[in-house]
C-alpha positions in Angstrom: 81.0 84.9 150.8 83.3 83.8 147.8 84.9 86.9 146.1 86.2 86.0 142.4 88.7 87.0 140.4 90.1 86.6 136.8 93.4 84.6 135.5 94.7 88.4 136.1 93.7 88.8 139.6 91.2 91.3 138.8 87.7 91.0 140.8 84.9 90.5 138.6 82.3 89.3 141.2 81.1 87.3 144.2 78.7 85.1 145.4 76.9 84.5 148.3 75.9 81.4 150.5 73.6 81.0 153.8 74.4 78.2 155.9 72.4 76.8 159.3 70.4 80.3 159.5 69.3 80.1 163.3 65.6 80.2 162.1 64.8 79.5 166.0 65.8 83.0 167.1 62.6 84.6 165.4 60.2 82.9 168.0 62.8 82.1 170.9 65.5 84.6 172.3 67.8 83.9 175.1 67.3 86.2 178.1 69.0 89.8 177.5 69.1 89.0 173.7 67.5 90.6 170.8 65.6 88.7 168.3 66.7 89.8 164.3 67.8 93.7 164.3 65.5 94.2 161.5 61.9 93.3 164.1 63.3 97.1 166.1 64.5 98.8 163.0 60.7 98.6 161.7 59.4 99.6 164.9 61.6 102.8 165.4 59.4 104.6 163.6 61.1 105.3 160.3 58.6 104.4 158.0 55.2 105.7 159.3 53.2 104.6 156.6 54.4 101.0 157.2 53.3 101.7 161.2 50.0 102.7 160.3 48.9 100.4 157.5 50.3 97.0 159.6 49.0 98.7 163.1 52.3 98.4 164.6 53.5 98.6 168.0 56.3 99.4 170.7 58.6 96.3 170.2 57.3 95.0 174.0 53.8 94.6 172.6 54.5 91.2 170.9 55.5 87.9 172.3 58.5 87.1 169.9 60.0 90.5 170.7 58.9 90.9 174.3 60.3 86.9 176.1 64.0 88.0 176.2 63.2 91.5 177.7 65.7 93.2 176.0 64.5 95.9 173.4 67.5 98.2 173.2 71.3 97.8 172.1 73.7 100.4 173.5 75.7 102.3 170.5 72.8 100.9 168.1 69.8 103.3 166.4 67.7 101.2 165.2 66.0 104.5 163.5 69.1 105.6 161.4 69.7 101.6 160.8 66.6 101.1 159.3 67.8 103.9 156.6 70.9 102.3 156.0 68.7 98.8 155.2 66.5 100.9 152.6 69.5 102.1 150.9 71.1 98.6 150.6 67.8 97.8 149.3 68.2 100.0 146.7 71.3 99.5 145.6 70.5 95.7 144.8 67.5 97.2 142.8 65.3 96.1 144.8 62.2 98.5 144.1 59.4 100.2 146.7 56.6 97.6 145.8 58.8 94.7 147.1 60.4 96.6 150.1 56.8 96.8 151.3 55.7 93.6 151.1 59.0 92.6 153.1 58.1 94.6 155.6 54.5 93.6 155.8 55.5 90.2 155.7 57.9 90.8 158.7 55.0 92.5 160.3 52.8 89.4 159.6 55.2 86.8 161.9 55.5 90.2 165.2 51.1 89.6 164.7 51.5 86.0 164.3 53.0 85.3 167.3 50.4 86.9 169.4 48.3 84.3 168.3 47.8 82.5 171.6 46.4 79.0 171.3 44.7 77.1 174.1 42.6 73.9 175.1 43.8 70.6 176.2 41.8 68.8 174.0 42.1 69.2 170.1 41.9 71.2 168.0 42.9 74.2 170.0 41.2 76.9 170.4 42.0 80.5 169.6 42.8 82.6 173.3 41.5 85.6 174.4 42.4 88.8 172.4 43.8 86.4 169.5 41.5 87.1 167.0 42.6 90.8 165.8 46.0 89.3 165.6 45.2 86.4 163.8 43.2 88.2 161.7 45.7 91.1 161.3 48.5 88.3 160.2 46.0 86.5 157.7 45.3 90.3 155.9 49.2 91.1 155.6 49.7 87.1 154.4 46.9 87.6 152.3 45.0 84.9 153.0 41.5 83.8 154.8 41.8 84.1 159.0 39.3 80.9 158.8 42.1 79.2 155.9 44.8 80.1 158.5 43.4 78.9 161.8 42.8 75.9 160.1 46.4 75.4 158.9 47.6 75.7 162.5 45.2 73.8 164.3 45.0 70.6 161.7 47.7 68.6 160.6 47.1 66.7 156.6 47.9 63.6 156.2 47.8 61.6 153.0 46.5 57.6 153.7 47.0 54.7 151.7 48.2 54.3 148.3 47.1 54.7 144.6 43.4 55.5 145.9 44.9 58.2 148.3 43.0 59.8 151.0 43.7 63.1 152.9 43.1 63.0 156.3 43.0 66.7 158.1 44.1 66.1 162.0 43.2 67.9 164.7 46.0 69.4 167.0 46.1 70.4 170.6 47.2 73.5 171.9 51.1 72.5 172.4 51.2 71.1 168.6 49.3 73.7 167.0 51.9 76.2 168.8 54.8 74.4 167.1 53.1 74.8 163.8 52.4 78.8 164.6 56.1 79.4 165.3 57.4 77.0 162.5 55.0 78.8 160.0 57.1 82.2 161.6 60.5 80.6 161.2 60.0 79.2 157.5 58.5 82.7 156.6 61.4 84.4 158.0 63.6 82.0 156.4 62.4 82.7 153.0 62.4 86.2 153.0 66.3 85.7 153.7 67.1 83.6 151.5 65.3 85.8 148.7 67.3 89.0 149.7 70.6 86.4 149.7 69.2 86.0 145.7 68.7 89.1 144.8 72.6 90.5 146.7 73.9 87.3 143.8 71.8 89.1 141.3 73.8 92.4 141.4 77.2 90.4 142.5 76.9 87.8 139.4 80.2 87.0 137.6 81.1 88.6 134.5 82.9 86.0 133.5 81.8 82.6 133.0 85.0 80.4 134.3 86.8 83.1 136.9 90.3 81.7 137.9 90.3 82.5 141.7 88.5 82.4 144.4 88.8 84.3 148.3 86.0 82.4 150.4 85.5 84.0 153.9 82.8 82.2 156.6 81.6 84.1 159.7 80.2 81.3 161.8 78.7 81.8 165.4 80.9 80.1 167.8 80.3 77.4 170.6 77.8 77.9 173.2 77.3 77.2 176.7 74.3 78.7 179.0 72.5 77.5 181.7 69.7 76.2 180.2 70.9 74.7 176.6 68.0 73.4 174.4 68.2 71.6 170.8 68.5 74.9 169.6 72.1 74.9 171.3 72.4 71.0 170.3 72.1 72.6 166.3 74.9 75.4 167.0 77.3 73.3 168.7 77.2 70.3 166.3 78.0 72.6 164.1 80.7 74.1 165.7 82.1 70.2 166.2 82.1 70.1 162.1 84.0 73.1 161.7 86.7 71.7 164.7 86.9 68.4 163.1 87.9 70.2 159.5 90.4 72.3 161.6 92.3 69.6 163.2 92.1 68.0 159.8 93.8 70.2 158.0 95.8 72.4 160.0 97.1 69.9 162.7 96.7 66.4 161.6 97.8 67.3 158.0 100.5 70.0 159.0 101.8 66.5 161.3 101.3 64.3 158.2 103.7 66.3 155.6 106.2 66.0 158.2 106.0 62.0 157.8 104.9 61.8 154.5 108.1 64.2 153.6 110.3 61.9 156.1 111.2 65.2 158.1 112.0 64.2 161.6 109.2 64.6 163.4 107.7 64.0 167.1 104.2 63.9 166.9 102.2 66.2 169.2 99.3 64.7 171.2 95.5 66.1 170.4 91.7 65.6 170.1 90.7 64.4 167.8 87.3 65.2 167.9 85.5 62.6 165.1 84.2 60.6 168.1 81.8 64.0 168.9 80.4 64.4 165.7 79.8 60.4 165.2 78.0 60.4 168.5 75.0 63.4 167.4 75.2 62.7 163.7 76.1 58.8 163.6 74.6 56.1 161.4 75.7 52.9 163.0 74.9 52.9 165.7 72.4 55.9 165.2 73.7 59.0 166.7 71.6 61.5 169.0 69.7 63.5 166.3 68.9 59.7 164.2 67.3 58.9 167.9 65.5 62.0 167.4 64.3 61.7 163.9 63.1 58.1 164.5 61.1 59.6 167.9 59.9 62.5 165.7 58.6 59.9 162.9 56.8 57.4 165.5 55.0 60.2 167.0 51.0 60.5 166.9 48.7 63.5 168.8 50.8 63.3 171.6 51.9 66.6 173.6 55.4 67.8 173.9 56.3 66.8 176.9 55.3 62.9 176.2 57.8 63.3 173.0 60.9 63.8 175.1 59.9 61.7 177.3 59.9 59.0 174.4 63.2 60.1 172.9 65.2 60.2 176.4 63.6 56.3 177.1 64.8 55.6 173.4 68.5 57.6 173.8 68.7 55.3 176.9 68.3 52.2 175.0 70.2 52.6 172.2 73.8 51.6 171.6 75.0 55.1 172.2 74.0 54.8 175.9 77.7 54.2 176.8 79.6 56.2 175.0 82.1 57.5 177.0 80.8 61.2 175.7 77.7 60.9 176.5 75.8 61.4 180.0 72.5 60.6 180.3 70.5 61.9 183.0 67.0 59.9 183.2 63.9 61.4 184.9 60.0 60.4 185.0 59.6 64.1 183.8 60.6 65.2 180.5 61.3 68.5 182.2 64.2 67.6 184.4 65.2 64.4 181.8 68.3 65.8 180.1 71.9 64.4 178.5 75.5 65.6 178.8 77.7 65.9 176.0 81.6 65.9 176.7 82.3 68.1 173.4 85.4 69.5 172.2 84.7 72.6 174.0 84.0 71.0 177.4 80.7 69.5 179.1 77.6 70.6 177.6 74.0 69.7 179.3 70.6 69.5 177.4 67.5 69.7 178.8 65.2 67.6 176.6 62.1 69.8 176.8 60.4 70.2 173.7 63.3 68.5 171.9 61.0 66.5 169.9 58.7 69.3 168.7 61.3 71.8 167.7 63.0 69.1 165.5 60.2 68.2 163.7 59.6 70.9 160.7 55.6 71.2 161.2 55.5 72.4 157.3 52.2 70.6 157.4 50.4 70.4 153.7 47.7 72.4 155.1 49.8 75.2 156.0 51.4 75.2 152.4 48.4 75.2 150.8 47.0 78.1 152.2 50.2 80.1 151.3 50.8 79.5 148.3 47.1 80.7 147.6 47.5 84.0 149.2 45.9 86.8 147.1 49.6 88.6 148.2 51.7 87.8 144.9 55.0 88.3 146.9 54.1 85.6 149.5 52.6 83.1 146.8 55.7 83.2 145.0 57.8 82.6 148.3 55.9 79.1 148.8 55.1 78.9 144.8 57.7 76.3 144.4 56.9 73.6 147.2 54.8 71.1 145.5 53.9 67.9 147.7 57.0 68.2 149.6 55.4 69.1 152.8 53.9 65.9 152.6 56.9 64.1 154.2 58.6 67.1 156.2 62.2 66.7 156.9 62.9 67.0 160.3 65.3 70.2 161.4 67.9 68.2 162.6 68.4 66.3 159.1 68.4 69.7 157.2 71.0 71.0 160.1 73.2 67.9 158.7 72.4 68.4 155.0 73.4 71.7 155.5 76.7 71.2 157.7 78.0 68.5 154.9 77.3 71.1 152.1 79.4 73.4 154.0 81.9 71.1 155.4 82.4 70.3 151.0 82.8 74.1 150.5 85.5 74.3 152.8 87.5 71.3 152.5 88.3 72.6 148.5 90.4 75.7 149.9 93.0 76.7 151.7 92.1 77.6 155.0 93.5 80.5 156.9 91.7 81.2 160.3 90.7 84.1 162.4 90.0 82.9 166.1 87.7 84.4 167.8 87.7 85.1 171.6 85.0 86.2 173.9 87.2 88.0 177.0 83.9 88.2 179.2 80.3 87.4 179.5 79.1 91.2 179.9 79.7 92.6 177.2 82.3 94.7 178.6 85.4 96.2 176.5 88.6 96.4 178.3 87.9 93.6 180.8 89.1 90.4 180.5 88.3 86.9 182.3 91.7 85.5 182.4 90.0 82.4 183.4 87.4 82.2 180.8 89.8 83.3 178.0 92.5 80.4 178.7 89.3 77.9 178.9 88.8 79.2 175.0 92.7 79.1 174.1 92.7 75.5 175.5 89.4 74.3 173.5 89.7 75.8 170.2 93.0 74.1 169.5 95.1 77.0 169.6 97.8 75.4 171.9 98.4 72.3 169.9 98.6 74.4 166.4 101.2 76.5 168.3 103.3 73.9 169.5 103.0 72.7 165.9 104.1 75.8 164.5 106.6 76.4 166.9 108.4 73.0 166.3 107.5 72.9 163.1 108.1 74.7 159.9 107.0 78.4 158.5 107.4 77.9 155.2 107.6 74.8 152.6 107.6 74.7 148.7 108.7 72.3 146.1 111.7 72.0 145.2 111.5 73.5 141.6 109.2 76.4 143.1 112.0 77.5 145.5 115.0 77.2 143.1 112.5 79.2 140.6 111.7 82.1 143.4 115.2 82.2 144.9 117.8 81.1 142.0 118.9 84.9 141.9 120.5 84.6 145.0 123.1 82.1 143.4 126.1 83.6 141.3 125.8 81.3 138.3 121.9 80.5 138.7 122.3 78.6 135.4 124.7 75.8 136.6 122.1 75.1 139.0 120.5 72.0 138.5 116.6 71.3 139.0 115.0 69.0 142.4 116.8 68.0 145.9 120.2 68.6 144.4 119.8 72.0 143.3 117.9 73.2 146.0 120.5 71.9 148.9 123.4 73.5 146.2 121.0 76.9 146.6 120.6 76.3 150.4 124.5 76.1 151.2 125.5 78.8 149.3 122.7 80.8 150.9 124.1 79.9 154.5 127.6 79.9 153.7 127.1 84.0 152.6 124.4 84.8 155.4 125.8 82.0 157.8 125.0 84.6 160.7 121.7 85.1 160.1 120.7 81.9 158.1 122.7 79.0 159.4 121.7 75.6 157.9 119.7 74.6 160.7 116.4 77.0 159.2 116.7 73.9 156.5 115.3 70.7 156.3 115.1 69.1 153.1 111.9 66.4 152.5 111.1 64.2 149.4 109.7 66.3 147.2 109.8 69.9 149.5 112.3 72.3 151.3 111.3 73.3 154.6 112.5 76.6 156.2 112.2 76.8 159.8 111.6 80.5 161.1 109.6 83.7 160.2 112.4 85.5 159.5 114.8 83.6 157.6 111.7 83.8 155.2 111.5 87.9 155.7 115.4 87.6 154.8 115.3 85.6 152.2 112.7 87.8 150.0 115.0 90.8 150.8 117.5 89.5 149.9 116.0 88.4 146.3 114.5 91.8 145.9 118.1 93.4 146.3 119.4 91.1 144.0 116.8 91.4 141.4 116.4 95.3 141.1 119.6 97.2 143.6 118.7 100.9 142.4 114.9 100.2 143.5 116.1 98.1 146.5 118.0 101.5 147.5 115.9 103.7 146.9 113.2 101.4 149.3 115.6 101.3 152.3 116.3 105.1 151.7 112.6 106.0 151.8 112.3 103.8 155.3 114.9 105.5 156.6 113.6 108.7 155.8 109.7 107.6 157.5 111.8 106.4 160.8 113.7 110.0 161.0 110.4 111.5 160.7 108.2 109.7 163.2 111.5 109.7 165.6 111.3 114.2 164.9 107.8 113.9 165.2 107.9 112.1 168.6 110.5 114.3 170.3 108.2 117.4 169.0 105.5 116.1 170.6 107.4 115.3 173.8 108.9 118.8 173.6 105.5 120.7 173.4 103.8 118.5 176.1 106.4 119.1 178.9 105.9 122.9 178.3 102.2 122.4 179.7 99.8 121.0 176.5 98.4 117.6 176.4 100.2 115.4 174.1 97.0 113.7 172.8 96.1 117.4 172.3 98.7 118.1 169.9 99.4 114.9 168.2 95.3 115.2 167.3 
């Protein structure tokens, strides 16, 4: 979310972005997780006319709510919440005709997913009690249940050249799955991004060129379960991009001003993790998600579990197979065939079932067809703009790449200031930590080696011109000062000779082009001291007004005391 502001530092706007959304969690939830808040929210109950006219259900009725067994969130009503989403709704102007066909639409995916497919051979069949929900999801898509079925259980392929063919293949139950849910995650998706649109709409710049930017990312952070699937692969790649760009630029460049300056400085030993990212997103030689693109494209009517089989056999051949981050665990069954990443974080291992199927985006031309001729004007328009681009699907792990460089762009224009993140516990629990587990996290995310850095190093830094322009006042004749090193040392020892006690000339180091202060407070000082010098009668009248606060709180305390040793609660009284 990038907030913006004029040349006067006035906000006139904001824009949003949506990176890597975890499209997976529609159709798969870890166990005791919740799929997306909204899927309960609808089926509290708040909107009865919504209930009736999707015949919906208790959230345990439908197969992407019910896997995870988790329905409820303690401290979380999903009734009043699903108020609060129609009110935001309104606010962005979003009117009641396009509300509903949200909703309906979010209703379509709970229906599609109890479409059970069966059959070895292909195409699948429809399972028993499927049909009302397929043909439930076809009326609130608004398109034919025959047109649908079809989509899902045939695959179109385009042969030859000028004189082009189209081929419609049949899929077996385990593809024609894969095509269900990615129909369910793509729908999902869009509806996102179009509520992301229509948030930009109301936030838009009034100003064409605004002078400053405050960008702030909320990314989910690294994960480790025991059972870790490509959906964690996605995630922690991720995570490894965001790592790289802070050891980048918060401790290999906070180390490389130091020699680039010629400050004396003993480097301070870290990871650098570039080796991670090369191994799952290399070119040459090609990383683990190339190996899994080139498995996806070579693959033809064969069933999940033969696809990771193929991708582990080709992972093990591949010039990667030694790389000292890499583990790779063989097995004649792609269900106990799985790989070990060393990453950043620690060890991380992947089972490779249904790898291969979940990376490749099953946005068949079939299945965009039929949507975009849905007699439901909101749904056309979502899939109105895809032309013959599901001809060649991209796989999920090249958009998970296309979308990790766009952000990894974003970020490396700003100025990064960082709010780590630590989870104390895995129960959820407030007030108890897992000294263990939260010292594992401390050790990972770098924090150790940025405070050694920090420590040793230096709080503040500025040019030399920018600190005789910010401090000058500090010096009796400011205009005998003259400009660069020379004035800046001048400024420095008169500062220390006058506050030698509190700022001797060890808080300075002086570089080629920058003046380096040491600690914290020396900085603190320093801008005090300017502040008294620039304005005494307000400087005054500020240290009168803190003293006066501190008297205050200090009688405030001892009234508080007084009252609770004569029998009354203190928290009592001070509420």
């Amino acid at each position: 979310m990038e907030l913006m502001f004029n040349a006067a530092g006035e906000p006139v706007g904001g824009v949003t972005s949506n990176f890597l959304l975890e499209k997976t969690r529609v159709t798969l939830q870890g166990k005791d997780e919740r799929n997306y808040h909204i899927f309960y929210q609808m089926l509290a109950g708040g909107f009865p006319e919504l209930m009736e006219q999707c015949q919906l259900q208790g959230a345990h009725e439908y197969a992407y709510l019910a896997q995870s067994g988790c329905y409820e969130v303690s401290g979380i009503d999903d009734r009043k919440e699903f108020q609060e989403v129609i009110q935001a709704m309104n606010t962005i102007k979003m009117d009641g005709h396009e509300q509903w066909y949200i909703f309906t639409c979010l209703a379509a995916i709970l229906q599609l997913g109890n479409v059970k497919l069966q059959g070895r051979d292909a195409p699948a069949q429809l399972g028993n009690g499927s049909q009302y929900y397929l043909e439930m999801a076809a009326y609130l898509f608004g398109v034919d249940p025959a047109s649908l079925m079809n989509a899902i259980t045939h695959k179109t392929i385009q042969m030859g050249g000028r004189r082009a063919s189209v081929v419609n293949v049949p899929q077996n139950a385990d593809q024609a799955t894969q095509i269900r849910d990615a129909l369910a995650k793509e729908m999902y998706s869009r509806i996102f991004n179009l509520i992301v649109y229509r948030i930009n709409q109301v936030m838009h710049t009034r100003e064409n060129a605004p002078g400053m930017t405050i960008g702030i990312l909320d990314i989910y952070g690294f994960e480790i379960f025991k059972q870790n699937t490509f959906e964690q692969l996605c995630i922690n790649y991720t995570n490894e991009k965001l790592q790289s760009i802070f050891i980048e630029l918060v401790v290999k460049g906070e180390q490389r001003e130091y020699h680039n300056e010629g400050i004396p400085w003993k480097d301070i030993a870290y990871f650098d993790n570039k080796v991670v990212c090369e191994l799952i997103e290399g070119a040459n030689p090609p990383g683990i998600m190339r190996v899994l693109d080139d498995t996806c494209r070579s693959l033809h009517a064969v069933d999940s579990d033969t696809a990771d089989k193929k991708f582990i056999e080709k992972l093990s051949m591949t010039g990667i197979a030694s790389h000292p981050h890499l583990r790779i665990l063989s097995s004649t069954s792609a269900h106990s065939a799985a790989f070990t990443i060393k990453h950043y974080a620690g060890d991380v291992t992947y089972s490779c079932q249904g790898f291969a199927f979940k990376n490749m985006d099953n946005l068949f031309n079939s299945l965009v067809n039929c949507m975009k001729q849905s007699s439901n004007p909101f749904v056309a328009q979502l899939w109105a703009n895809d032309d013959d681009a599901a001809k060649q699907p991209t796989t999920s792990s090249q958009k998970i790449r296309k979308s990790g460089a766009a952000l990894v762009s974003s970020l490396m224009r700003c100025k990064p200031h960082y709010i780590r993140c630590i989870k104390p516990n895995e129960q959820k629990q407030p007030m108890t930590m897992d000294i263990k587990r939260t010292l594992h996290q401390v050790r990972y995310l770098g924090l150790v080696e940025n405070v050694k850095i920090k420590k040793s190093g230096y709080s503040y830094r500025a040019t030399y011109d920018e600190f005789l322009q910010r401090f000058y006042y500090l010096y009796p004749n400011p205009q005998q000062l003259q400009g660069g090193r020379g004035g800046a040392q001048v400024l420095a020892q008169h500062i220390s000779k006058k506050y030698g006690a509190e700022i001797p000339m060890s808080e300075w180091a002086f570089g080629k082009t920058k003046v380096f202060v040491s600690s914290p407070s020396t900085v603190f000082m320093l801008e005090e001291y300017r502040e008294e010098k620039m304005d005494p009668k307000a400087y005054a009248a500020k240290v009168r007004e803190h003293e006066n606060v501190e008297k205050m709180a200090e009688a405030q305390e001892k009234k508080v005391s007084t009252r609770s040793s004569g029998g009354v609660c203190g928290s009592c009284v001070i509420s």
